[in-house]
N, C-alpha and C positions, 0 to 999 in steps of 0.2 A: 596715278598719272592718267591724265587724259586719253581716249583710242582716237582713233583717225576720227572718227564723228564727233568729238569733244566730248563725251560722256565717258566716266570713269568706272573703269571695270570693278564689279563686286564678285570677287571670289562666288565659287556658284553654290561651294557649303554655308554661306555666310549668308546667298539668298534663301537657300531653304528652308534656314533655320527662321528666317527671318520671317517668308512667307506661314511656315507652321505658326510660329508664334500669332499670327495676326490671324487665322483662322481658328486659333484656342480660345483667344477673347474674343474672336464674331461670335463663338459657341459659345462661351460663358455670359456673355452680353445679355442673349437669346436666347436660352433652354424653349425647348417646346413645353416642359409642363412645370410649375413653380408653385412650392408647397410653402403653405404659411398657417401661423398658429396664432387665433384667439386667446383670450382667456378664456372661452367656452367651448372651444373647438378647433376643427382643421377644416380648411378648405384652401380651391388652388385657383391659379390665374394660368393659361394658357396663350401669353402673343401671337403664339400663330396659326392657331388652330381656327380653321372658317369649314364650319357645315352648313353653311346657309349658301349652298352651292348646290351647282349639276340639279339632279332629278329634281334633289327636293324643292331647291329653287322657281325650280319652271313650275312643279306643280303649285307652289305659292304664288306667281304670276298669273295662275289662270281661276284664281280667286277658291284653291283649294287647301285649307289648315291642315296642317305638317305636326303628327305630335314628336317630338323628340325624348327618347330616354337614356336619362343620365346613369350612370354606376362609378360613383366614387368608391374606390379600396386601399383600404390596409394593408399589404401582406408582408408576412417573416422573408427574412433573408433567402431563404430558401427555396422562393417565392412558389410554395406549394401550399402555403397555411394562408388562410386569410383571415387578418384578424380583427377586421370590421368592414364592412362595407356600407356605403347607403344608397339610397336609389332616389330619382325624382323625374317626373315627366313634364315636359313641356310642351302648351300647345301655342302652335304661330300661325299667324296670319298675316294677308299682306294687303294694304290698303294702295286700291289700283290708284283712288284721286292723290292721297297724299302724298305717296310714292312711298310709307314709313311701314316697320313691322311694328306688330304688337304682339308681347309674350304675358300666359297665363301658367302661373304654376298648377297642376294641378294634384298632386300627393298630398302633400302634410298642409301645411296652412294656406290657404287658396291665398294667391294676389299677384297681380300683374303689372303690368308696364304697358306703355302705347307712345306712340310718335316714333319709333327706334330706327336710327340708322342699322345695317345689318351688323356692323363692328357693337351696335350697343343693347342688342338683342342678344348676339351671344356672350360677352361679358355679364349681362344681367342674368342670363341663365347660370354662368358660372358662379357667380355672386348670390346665388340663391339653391346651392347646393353645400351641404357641410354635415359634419356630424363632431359629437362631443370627442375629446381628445382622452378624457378620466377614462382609466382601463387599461390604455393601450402603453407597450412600451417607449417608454421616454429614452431611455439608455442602451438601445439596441439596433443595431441598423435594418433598417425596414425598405419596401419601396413602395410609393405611392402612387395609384395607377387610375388615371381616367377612361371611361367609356364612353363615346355616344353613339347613339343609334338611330337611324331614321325611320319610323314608322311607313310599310311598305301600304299602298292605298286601301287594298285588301284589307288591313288587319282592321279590326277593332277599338273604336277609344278608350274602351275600358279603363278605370285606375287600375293601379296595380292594388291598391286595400279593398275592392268589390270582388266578390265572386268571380270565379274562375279566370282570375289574374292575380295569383297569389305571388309572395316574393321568391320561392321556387321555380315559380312559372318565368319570372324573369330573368332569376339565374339562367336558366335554361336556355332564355332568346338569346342571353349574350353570350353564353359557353357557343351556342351555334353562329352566330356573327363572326365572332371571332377566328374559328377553327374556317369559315367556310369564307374569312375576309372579301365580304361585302363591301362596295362601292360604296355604300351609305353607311357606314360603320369605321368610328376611328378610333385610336387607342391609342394614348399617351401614358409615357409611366418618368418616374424620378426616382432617384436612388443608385444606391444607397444613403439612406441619412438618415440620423438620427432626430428626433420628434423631438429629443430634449434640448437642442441645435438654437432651432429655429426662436427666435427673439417673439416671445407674446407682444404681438399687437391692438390695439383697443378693438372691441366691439366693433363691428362694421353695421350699420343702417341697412335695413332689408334681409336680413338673413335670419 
């Protein structure tokens, strides 16, 4: 029945539920971090993850490259075993006439991108992280956890396969980002789920 204002009363259990239901699917919509499987491997998509923000941003306006380090993981259930992880660095620039970023991988097989809006700078980045899925368990629940990191101006471009930046050394930077959650440091994870789940999709171009 209608109230005095013409609009009809909904039970206020019947809103609740209603409103929960409608923020389970904004969240399922949404996830912050979304794992997918190659025939040759794993890698994720991220909608809403933007590090091309704050410090590092301004210092890329002032015509200063920004390297980024990625840490894609494996871990057990347990999430105290890691059962693979991989790493890759990114360096960015920013073109003042253009207004565009441009990303160079610089770990495992060099190659880049240019012209990028900032949304397509870090998808590329994302797009160009993965590792082989053979090994890992397929029929076990896992959680699959992303890192990135801002290279602070101080540090060094070193790769991490030269000399005194070994992949120890980068465990290292990111066990301390983490613990000491740094502004320029974010951490997405998914899971539970299992690897055998997820539908093999073809080959992606640039990975």
């Amino acid at each position: 029945m209608p109230n005095g204002h013409g609009c009809l009363r909904i039970p206020y259990a019947r809103w609740v539920a209603a409103a929960a239901a409608l923020l389970l699917c904004l969240g399922l919509a949404a996830p912050d971090l979304i794992v997918n499987r190659t025939e040759e491997g794993i890698y994720v998509t991220a909608p809403r993850l933007n590090f091309l923000t704050g410090k590092p941003l301004e210092r890329l306006h002032n015509g200063q490259a920004v390297a980024f380090d990625f840490q894609l993981s494996v871990i057990g259930q347990s999430k105290t075993d890691v059962l693979r992880r991989g790493f890759e660095r990114f360096n960015i620039s920013w073109d003042l006439w253009e207004e565009k970023f441009s990303v160079t991988r610089m770990r495992s097989s060099r190659s880049s991108a240019t012209h990028l809006s900032s949304q397509a700078a870090e998808a590329w980045c994302l797009d160009n992280i993965t590792f082989p899925a053979s090994g890992l368990p397929l029929d076990q629940p896992v959680y699959v956890r992303l890192e990135v990191r801002a290279q602070e101006p101080k540090e060094s471009l070193a790769l991490a396969d030269e000399p005194g930046i070994s992949l120890a050394n980068l465990i290292e930077v990111f066990s301390r980002a983490s613990k000491a959650r740094q502004p320029q440091y974010w951490k997405l994870e998914a899971g539970p789920l299992r690897l055998g789940d997820l539908k093999a999709t073809a080959a992606r171009n640039g990975s």
